[in-house]
LOBANU-146367 format. One line per 4 residues: number of its first residue (from 1); their letters; for each residue y negated, x negated, z negated of N, C-alpha, C. Coordinates in steps of 0.05 Angstrom, whole numbers, always signed. Example, Ala and Ser with C-alpha at 12.3 -4.5 7.8 and 13.67 -1.06 7.14 Angstrom:
1	AS	+114 -264 -156 +90 -246 -156 +66 -264 -156 ~ +45 -257 -142 +21 -273 -143 -1 -258 -157
***
This chain:
1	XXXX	+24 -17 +0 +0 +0 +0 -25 -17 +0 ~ -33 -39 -16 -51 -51 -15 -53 -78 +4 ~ -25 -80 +18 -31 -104 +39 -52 -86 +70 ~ -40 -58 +69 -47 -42 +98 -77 -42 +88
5	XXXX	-85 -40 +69 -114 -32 +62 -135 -50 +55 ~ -108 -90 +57 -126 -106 +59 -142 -111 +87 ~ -116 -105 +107 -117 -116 +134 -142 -96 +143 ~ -140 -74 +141 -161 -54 +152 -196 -56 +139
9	XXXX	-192 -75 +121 -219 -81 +107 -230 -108 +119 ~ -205 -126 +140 -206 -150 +144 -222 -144 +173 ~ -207 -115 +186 -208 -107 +219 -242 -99 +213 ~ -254 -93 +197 -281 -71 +192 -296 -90 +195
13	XXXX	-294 -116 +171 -322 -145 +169 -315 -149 +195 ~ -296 -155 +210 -287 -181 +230 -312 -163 +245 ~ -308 -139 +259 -319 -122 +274 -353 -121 +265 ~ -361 -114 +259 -386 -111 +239 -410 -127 +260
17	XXXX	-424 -111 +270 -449 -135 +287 -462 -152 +261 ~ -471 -174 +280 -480 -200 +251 -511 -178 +251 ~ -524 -192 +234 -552 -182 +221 -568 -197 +236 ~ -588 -176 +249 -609 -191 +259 -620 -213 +249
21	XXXX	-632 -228 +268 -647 -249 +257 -672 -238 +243 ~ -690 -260 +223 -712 -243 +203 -736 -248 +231 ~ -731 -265 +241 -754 -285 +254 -748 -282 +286 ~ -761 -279 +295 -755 -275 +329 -767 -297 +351
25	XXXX	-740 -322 +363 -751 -349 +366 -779 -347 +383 ~ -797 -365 +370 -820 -371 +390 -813 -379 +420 ~ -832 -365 +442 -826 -367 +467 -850 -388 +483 ~ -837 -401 +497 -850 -423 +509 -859 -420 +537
29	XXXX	-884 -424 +549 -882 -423 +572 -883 -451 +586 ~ -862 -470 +596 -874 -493 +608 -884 -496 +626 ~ -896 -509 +633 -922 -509 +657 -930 -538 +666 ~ -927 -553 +695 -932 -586 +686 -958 -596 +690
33	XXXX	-971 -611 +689 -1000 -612 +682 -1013 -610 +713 ~ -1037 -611 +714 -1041 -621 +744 -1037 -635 +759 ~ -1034 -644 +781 -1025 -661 +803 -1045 -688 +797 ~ -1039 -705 +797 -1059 -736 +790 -1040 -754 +801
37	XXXX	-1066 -763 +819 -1053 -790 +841 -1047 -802 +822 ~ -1024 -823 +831 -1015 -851 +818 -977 -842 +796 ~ -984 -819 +797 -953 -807 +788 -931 -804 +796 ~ -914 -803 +799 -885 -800 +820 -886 -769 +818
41	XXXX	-875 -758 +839 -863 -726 +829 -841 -729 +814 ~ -820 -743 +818 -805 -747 +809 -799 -755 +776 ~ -818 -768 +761 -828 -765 +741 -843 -739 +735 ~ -852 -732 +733 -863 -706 +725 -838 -687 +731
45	XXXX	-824 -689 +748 -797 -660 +746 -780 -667 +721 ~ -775 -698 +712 -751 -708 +696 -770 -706 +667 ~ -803 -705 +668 -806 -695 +642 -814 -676 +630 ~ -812 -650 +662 -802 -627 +649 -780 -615 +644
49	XXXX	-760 -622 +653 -725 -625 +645 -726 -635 +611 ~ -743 -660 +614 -733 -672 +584 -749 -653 +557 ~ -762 -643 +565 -787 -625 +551 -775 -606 +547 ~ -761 -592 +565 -750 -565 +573 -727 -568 +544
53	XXXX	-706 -592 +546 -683 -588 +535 -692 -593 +505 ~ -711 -616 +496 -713 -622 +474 -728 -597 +459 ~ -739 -573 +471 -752 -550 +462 -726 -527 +449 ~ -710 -531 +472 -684 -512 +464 -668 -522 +446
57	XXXX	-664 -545 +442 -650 -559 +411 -666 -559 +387 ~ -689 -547 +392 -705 -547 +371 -711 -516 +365 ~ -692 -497 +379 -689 -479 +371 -717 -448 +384 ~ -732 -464 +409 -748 -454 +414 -735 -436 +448
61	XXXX	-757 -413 +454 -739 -405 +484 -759 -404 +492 ~ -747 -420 +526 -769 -430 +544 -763 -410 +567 ~ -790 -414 +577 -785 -397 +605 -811 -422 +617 ~ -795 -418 +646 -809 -438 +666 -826 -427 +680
65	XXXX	-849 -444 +700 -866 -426 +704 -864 -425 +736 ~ -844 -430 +747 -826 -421 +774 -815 -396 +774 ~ -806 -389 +743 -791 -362 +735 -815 -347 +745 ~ -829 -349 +732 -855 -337 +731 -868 -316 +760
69	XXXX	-876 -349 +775 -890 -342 +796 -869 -329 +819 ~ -855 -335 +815 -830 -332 +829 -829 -298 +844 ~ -834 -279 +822 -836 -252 +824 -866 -242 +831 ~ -888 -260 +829 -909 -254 +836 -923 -249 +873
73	XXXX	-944 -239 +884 -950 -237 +910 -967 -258 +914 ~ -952 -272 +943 -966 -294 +949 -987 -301 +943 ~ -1014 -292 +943 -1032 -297 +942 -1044 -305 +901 ~ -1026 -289 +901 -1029 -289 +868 -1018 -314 +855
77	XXXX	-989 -329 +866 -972 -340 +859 -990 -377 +860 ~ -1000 -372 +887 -1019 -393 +901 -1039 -403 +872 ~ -1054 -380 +858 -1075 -381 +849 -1068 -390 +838 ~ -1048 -373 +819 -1035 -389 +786 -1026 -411 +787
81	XXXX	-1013 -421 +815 -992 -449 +812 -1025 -469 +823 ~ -1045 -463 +831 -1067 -486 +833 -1084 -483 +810 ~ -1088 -466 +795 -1110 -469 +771 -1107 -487 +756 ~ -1132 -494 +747 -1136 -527 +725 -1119 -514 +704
85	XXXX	-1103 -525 +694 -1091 -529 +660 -1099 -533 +637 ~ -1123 -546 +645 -1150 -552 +633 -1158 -524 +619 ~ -1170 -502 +629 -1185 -489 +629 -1182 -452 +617 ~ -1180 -447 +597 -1169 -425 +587 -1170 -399 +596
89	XXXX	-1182 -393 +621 -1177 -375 +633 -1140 -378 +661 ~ -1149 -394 +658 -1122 -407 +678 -1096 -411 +660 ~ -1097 -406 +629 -1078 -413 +613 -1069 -388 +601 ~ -1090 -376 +603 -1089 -346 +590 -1070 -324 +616
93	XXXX	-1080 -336 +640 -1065 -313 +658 -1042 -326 +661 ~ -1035 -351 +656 -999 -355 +659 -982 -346 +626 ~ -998 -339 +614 -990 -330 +586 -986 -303 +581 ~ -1006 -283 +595 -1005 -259 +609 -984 -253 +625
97	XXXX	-974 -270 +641 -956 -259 +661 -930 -272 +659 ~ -925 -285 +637 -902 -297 +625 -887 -278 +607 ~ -910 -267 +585 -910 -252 +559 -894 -276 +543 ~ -909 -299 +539 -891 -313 +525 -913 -321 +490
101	XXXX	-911 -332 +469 -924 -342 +454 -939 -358 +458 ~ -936 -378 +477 -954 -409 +474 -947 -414 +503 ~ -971 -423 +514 -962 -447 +539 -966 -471 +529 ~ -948 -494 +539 -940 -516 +536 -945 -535 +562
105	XXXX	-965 -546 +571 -966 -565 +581 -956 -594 +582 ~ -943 -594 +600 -932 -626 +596 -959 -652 +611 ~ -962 -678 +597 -962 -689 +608 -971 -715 +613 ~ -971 -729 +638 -950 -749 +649 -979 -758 +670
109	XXXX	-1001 -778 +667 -1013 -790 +679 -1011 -816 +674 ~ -1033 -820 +697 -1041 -864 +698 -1051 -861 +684 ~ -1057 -883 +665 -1069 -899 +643 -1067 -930 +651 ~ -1096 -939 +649 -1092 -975 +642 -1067 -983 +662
113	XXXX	-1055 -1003 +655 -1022 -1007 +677 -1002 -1001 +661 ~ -1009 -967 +650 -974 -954 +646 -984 -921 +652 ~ -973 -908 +629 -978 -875 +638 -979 -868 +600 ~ -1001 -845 +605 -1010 -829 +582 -985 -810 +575
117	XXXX	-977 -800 +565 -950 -781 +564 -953 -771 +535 ~ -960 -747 +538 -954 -724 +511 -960 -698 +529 ~ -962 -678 +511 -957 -647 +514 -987 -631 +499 ~ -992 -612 +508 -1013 -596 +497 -1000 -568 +499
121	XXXX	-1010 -549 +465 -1010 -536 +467 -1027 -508 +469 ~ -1018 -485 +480 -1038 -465 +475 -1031 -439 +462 ~ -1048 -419 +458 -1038 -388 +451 -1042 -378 +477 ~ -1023 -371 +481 -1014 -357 +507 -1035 -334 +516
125	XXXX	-1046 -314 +499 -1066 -291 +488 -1097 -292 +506 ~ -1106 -318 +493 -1124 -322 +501 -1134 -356 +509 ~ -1114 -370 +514 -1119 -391 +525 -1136 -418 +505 ~ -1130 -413 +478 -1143 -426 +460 -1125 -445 +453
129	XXXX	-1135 -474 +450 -1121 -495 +443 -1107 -496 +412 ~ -1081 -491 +417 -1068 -494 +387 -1067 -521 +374 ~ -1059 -541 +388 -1051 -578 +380 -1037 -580 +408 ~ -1042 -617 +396 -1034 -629 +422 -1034 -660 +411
133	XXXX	-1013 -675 +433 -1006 -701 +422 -997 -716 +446 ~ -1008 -750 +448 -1003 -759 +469 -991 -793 +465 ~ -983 -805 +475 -977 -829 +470 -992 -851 +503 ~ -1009 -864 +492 -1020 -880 +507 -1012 -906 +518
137	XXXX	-1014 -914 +541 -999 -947 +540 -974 -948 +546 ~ -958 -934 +559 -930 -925 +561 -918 -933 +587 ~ -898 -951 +587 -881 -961 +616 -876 -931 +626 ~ -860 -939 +652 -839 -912 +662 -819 -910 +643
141	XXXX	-799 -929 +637 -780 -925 +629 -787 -917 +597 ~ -805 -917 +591 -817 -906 +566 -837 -873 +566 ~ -823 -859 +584 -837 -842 +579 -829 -808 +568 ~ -806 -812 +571 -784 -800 +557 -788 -795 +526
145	XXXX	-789 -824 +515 -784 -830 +487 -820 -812 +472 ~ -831 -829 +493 -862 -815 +479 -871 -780 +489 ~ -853 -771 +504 -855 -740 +502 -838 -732 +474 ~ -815 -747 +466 -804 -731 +440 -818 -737 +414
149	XXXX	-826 -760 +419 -857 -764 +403 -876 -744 +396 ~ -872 -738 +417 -906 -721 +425 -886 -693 +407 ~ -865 -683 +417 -862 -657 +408 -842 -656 +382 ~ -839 -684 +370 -837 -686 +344 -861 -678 +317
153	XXXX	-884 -679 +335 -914 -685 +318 -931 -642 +330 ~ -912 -634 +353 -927 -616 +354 -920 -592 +353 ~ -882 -582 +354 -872 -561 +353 -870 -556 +321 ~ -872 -572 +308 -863 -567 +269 -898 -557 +266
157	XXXX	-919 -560 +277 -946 -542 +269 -945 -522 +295 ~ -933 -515 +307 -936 -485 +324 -916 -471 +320 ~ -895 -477 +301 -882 -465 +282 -893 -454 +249 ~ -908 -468 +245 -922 -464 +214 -939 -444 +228
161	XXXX	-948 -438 +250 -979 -422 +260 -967 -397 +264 ~ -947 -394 +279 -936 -377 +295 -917 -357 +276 ~ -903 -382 +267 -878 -364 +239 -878 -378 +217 ~ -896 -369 +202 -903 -373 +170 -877 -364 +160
165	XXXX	-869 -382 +139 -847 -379 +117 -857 -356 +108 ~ -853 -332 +97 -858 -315 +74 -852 -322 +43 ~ -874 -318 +39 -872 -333 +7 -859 -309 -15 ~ -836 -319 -25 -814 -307 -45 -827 -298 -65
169	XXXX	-826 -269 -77 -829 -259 -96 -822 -274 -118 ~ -832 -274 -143 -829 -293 -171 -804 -273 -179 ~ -790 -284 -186 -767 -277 -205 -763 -260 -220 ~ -761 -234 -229 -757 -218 -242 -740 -218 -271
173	XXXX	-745 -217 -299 -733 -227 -315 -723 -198 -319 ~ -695 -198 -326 -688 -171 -339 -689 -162 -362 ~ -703 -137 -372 -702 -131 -401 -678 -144 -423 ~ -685 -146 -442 -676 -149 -455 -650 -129 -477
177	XXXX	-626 -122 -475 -620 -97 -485 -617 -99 -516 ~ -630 -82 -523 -630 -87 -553 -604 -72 -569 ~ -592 -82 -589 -570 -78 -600 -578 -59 -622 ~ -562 -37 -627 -561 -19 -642 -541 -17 -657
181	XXXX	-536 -33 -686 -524 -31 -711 -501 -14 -706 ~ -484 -14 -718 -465 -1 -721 -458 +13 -751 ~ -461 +40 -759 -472 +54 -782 -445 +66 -787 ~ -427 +59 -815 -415 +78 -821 -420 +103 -835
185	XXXX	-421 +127 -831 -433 +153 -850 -424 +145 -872 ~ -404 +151 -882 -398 +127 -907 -406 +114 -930 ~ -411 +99 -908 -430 +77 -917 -458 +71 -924 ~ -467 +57 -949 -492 +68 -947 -506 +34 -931
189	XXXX	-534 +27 -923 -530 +11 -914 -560 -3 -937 ~ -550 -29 -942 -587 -33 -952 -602 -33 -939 ~ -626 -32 -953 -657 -23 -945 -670 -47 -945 ~ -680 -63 -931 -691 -85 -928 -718 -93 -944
193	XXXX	-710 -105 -958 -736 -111 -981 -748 -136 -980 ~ -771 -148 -991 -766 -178 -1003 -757 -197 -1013 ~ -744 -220 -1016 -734 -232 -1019 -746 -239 -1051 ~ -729 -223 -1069 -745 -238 -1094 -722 -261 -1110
197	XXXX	-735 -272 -1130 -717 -279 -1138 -713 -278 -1168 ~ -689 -272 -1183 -687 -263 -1207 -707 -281 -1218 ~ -723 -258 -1245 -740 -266 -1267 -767 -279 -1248 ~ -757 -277 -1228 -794 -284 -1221 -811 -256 -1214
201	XXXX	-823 -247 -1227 -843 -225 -1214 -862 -226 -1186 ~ -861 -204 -1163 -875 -206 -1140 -900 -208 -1152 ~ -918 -225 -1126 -948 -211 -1139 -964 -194 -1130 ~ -976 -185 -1155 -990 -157 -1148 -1012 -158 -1128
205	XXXX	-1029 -137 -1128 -1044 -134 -1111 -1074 -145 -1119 ~ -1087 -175 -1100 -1110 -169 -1115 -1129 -172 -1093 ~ -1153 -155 -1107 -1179 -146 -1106 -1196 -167 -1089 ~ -1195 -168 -1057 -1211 -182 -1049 -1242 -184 -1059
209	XXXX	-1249 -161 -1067 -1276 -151 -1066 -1292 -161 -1096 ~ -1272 -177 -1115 -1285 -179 -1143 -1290 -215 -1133 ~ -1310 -215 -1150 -1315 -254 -1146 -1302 -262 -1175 ~ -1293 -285 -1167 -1271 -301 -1202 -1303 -309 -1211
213	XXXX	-1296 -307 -1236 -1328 -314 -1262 -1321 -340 -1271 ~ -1334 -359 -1259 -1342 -383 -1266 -1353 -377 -1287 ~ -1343 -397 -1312 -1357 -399 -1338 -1370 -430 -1343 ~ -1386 -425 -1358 -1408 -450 -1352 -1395 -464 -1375
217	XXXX	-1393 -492 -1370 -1385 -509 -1390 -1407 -520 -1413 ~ -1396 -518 -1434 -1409 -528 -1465 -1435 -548 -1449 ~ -1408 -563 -1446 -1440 -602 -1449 -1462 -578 -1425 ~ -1461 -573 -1408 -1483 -556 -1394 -1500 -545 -1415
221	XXXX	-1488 -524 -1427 -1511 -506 -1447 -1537 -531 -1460 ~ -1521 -556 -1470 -1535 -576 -1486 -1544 -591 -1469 ~ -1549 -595 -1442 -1560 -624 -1433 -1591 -624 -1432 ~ -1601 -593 -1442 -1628 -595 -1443 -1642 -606 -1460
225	XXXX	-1616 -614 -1486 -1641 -618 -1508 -1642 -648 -1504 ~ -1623 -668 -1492 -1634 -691 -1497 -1654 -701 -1472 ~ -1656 -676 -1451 -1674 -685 -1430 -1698 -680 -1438 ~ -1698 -654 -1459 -1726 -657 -1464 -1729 -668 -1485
229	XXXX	-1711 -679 -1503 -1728 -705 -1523 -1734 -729 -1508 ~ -1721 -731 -1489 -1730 -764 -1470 -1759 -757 -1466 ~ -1767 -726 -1453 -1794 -726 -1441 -1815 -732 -1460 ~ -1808 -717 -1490 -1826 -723 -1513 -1831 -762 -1522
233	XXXX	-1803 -766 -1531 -1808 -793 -1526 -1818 -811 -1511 ~ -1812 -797 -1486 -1830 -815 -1463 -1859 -815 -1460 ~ -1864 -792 -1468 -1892 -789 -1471 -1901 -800 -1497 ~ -1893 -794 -1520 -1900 -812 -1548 -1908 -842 -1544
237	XXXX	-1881 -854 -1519 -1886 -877 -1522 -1910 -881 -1501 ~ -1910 -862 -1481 -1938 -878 -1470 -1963 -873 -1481 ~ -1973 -850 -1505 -1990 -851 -1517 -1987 -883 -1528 ~ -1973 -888 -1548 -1977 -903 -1557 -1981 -939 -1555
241	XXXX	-1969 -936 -1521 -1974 -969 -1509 -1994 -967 -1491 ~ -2017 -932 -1495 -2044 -938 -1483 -2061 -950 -1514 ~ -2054 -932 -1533 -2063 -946 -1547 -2068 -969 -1559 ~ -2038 -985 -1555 -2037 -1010 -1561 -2059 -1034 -1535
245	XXXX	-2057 -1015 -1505 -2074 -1029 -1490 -2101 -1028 -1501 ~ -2111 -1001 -1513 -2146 -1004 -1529 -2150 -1028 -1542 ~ -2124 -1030 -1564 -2122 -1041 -1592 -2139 -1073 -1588 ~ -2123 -1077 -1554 -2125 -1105 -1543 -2149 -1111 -1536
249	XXXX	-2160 -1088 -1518 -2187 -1090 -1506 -2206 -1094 -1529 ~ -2198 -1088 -1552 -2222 -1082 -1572 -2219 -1116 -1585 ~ -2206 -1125 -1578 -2198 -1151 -1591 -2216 -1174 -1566 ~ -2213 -1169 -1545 -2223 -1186 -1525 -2250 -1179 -1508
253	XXXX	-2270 -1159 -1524 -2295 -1151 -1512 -2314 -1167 -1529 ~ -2307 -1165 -1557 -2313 -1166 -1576 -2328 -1197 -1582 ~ -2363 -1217 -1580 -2366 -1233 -1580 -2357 -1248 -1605 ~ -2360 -1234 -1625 -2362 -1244 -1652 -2339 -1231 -1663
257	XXXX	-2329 -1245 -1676 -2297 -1240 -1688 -2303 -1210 -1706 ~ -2284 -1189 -1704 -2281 -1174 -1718 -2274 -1175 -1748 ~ -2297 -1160 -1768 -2288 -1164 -1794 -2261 -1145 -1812 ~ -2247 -1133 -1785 -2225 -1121 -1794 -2207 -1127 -1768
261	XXXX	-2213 -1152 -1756 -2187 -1167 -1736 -2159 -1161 -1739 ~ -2153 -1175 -1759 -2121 -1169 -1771 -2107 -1146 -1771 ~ -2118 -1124 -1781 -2112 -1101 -1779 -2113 -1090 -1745 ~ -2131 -1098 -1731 -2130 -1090 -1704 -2107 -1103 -1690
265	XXXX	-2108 -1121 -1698 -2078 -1138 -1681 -2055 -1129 -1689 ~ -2049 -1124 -1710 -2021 -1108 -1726 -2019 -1081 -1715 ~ -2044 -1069 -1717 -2041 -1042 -1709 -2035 -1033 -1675 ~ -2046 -1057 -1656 -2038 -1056 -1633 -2008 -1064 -1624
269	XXXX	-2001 -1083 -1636 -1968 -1096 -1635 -1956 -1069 -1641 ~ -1960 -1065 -1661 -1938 -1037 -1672 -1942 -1006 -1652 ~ -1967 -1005 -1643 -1968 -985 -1625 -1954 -996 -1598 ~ -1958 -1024 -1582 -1945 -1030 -1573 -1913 -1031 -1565
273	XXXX	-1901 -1037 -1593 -1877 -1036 -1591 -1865 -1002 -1599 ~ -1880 -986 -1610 -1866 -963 -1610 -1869 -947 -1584 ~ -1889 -960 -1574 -1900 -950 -1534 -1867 -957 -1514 ~ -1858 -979 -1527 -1838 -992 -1502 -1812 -982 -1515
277	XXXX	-1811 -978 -1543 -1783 -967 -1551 -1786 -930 -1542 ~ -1805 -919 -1543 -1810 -891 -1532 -1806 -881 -1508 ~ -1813 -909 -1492 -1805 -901 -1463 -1778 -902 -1453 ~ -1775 -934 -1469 -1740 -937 -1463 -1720 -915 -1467
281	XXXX	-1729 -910 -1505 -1711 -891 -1511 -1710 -866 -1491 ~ -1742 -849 -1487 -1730 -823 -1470 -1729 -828 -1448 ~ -1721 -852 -1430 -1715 -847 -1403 -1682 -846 -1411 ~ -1668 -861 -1435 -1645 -856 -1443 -1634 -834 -1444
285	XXXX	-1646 -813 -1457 -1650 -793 -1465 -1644 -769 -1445 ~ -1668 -773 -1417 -1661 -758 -1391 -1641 -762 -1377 ~ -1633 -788 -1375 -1613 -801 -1363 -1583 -794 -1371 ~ -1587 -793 -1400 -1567 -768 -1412 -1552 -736 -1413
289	XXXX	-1579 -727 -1411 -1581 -705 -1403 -1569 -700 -1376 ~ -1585 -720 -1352 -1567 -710 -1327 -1547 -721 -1328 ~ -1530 -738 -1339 -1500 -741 -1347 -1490 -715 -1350 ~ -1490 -705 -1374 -1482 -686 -1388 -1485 -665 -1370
293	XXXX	-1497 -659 -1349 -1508 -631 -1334 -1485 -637 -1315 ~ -1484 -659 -1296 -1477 -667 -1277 -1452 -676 -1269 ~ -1428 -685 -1296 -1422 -706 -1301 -1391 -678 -1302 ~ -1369 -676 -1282 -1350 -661 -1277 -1327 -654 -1303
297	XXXX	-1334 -645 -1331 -1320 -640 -1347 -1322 -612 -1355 ~ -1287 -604 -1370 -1284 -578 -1374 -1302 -569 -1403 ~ -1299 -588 -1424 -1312 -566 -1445 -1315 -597 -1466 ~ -1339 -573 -1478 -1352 -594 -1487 -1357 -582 -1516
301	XXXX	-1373 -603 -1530 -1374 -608 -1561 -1396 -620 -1577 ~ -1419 -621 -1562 -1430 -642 -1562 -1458 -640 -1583 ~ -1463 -658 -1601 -1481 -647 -1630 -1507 -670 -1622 ~ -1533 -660 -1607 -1544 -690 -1600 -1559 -693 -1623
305	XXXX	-1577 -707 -1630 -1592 -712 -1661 -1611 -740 -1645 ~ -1642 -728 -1646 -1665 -741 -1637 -1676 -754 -1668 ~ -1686 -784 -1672 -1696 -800 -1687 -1720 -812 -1690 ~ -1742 -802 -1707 -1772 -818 -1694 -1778 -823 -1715
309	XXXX	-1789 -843 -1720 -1797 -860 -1744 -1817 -878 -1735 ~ -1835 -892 -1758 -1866 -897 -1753 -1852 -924 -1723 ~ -1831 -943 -1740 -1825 -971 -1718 -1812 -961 -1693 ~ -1803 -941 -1687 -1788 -922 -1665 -1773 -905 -1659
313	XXXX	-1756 -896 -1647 -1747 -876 -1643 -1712 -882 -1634 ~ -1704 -858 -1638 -1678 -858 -1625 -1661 -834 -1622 ~ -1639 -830 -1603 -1639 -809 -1591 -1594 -807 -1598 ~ -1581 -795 -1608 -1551 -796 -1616 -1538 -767 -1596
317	XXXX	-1512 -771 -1600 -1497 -758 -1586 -1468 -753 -1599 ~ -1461 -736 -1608 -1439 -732 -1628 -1422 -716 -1620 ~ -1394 -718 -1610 -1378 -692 -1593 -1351 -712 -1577 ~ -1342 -692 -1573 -1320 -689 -1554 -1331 -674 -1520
321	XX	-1305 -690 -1509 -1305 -671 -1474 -1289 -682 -1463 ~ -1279 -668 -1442 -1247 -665 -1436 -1254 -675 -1408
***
């Protein structure tokens, strides 16, 4: 049973017309250039033979332009087989009356002491130059080699013009099929939760909207008082080392010695020196203070105790800070 129903599936493909082609071959019209003294005919027939065949192995279909005129009325045949090749009205009516894609000119002149040899192409339509390629400087026995030259360099671009590759759709990925659990009624199934872990509590919910309360550290509350005993001191002492500057002046204006000298000189020294211990001490003092304000600690303790006495002053600090 299944051998008769192989063979009859074998008789159906075998039979089966093949599938059109996607692409329908480009058609050639050859045509040989104009007549130019110094050429052989005979050359010019062998390199449209060689033109002819290297076109059809390259997968192209030619039609000649003898086919052509061949069916045309004398007078007509005359015209087309003498018009310049040159000239796109003369290229256009053998393209017209061919119905082919492209005319193809071969050709095969003097040059210098050898022969020019390449091919030109056209659009058959309207006689417009598609490309074209020639090899200069060329023996006889070299002129063969430089026509496959020539249509090495010019049928692979009147192929790209004529029959564009079609550019392939991108790839289509196929969905993905998603898997659907398998549920016994039964069964109950768990409920997907967080991952906690015993004795640790999740955390709760908090309150973007509240600001955390920075609390101001101890030594802060206190750094005022020793900045402003420095300022008092500082100022004490510069009263007192202007005074000691008077004390001086009154000593050196003076022609005739003062009858209470002694006492002016003691009393300047001592204003003096409590002027320079006043200043010292309360720049100590401020300098303290912005410690204490500035100075990156958690908590503080701090007992300060300011000292002024007639010979000077002084300024303590009693505490802890972390």
């Amino acid at each position: 049973m299944l051998i008769p129903f192989l063979t009859a599936l074998t008789l159906v493909v075998a039979q089966a017309p093949a599938p059109p082609s996607s692409a329908k071959p480009v058609t050639v019209l050859l045509a040989p250039t104009d007549v130019a003294r110094g050429t052989p005919r005979y050359l010019v027939g062998l390199a449209q033979e060689h033109v002819a065949e290297q076109l059809k192995a390259r997968g192209l279909e030619v039609v000649r332009v003898e086919d052509v005129t061949r069916t045309l009325p004398r007078k007509q045949r005359a015209a087309m087989t003498l018009c310049k090749r040159t000239q796109p009205a003369c290229i256009a009516s053998l393209g017209v009356a061919a119905k082919t894609d492209v005319v193809m000119v071969t050709e095969v002149v003097p040059y210098l002491s050898g022969f020019k040899a390449g091919v030109r192409v056209y659009t058959a339509r309207d006689g417009a130059p598609l490309t074209e390629h020639s090899v200069p400087e060329v023996k006889k026995n070299q002129v063969m080699d430089a026509l496959t030259q020539s249509l090495n360099e010019v049928v692979p671009i009147t192929l790209r013009v004529l029959r564009p590759e079609p550019v392939a759709p991108p790839p289509v990925t196929p969905p993905v099929a998603q898997q659907t659990p398998n549920v016994t009624p039964e069964e109950k199934q768990p409920v997907p939760g967080p991952d906690l872990t015993p004795g640790v509590q999740p955390p709760s919910q908090m309150d973007l909207t509240d600001t955390p309360k920075v609390e101001t550290s101890g030594r802060r509350k206190w750094a005022w008082v020793p900045a402003a005993g420095g300022v008092v001191l500082a100022g004490a002492g510069t009263v007192f080392f202007v005074q000691s500057r008077s004390k001086y002046n009154q000593l050196n204006q003076g022609k005739e010695p003062l009858p209470n000298g002694q006492d002016v000189r003691d009393s300047g020294k001592r204003a003096q020196t409590l002027g320079v211990v006043g200043i010292g001490v309360g720049a100590a003092a401020i300098a303290a203070g912005a410690l204490m304000y500035f100075l990156p600690v958690k908590q503080t303790n701090v007992q300060p105790t300011v000292t002024l006495t007639p010979q000077g002053g002084g300024l303590s600090l009693a505490g802890t800070w972390q």
